[in-house]
N, C-alpha and C positions, 0 to 999 in steps of 0.2 A: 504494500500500500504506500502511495505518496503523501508526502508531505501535505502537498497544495491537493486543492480541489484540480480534476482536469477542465479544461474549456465547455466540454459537453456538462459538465457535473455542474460550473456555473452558472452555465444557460437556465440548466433543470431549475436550480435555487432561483434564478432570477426570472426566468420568466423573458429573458431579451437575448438575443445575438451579439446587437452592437456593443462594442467594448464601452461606447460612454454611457449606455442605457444601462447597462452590465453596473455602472459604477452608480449611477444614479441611485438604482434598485438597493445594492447593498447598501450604499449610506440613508437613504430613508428609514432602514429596515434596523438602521444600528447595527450592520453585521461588518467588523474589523475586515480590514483586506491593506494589502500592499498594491504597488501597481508597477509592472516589470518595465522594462527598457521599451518594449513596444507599445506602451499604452495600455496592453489588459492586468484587468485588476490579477490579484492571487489571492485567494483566501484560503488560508492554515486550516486544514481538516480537523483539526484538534477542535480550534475554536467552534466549528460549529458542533461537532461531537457534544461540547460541554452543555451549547445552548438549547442541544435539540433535549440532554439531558437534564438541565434545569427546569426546561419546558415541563416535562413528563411531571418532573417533582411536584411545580406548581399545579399543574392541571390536576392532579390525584387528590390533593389537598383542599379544591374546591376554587382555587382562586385564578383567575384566568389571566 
């Protein structure tokens, strides 16, 4: 497994192709990324790992 999310694994999160819609999306969304020598962002698989797990925590506990 990689580090970074791949391009398609982006798209999926965001919902866009274009690299500045790509960036748009995750900073609305408060989700950390870097952004490589060519413009597309990079988002650490960890970080969303943590958030998609935080998520769960919250949702279980009744608070959304």
């Amino acid at each position: 497994m990689t580090t970074f999310l791949t391009k398609p694994e982006v798209i999926e999160l965001t919902g866009r192709k274009q690299k500045i819609k790509q960036i748009e999306q995750l900073t609305l969304n408060r989700i950390p990324f870097t952004v490589d020598a060519f413009g597309w962002p990079k988002v650490l698989r960890r970080a969303i790992e943590l958030e998609l797990s935080f998520s769960s925590k919250v949702n279980k506990s009744g608070y959304i």
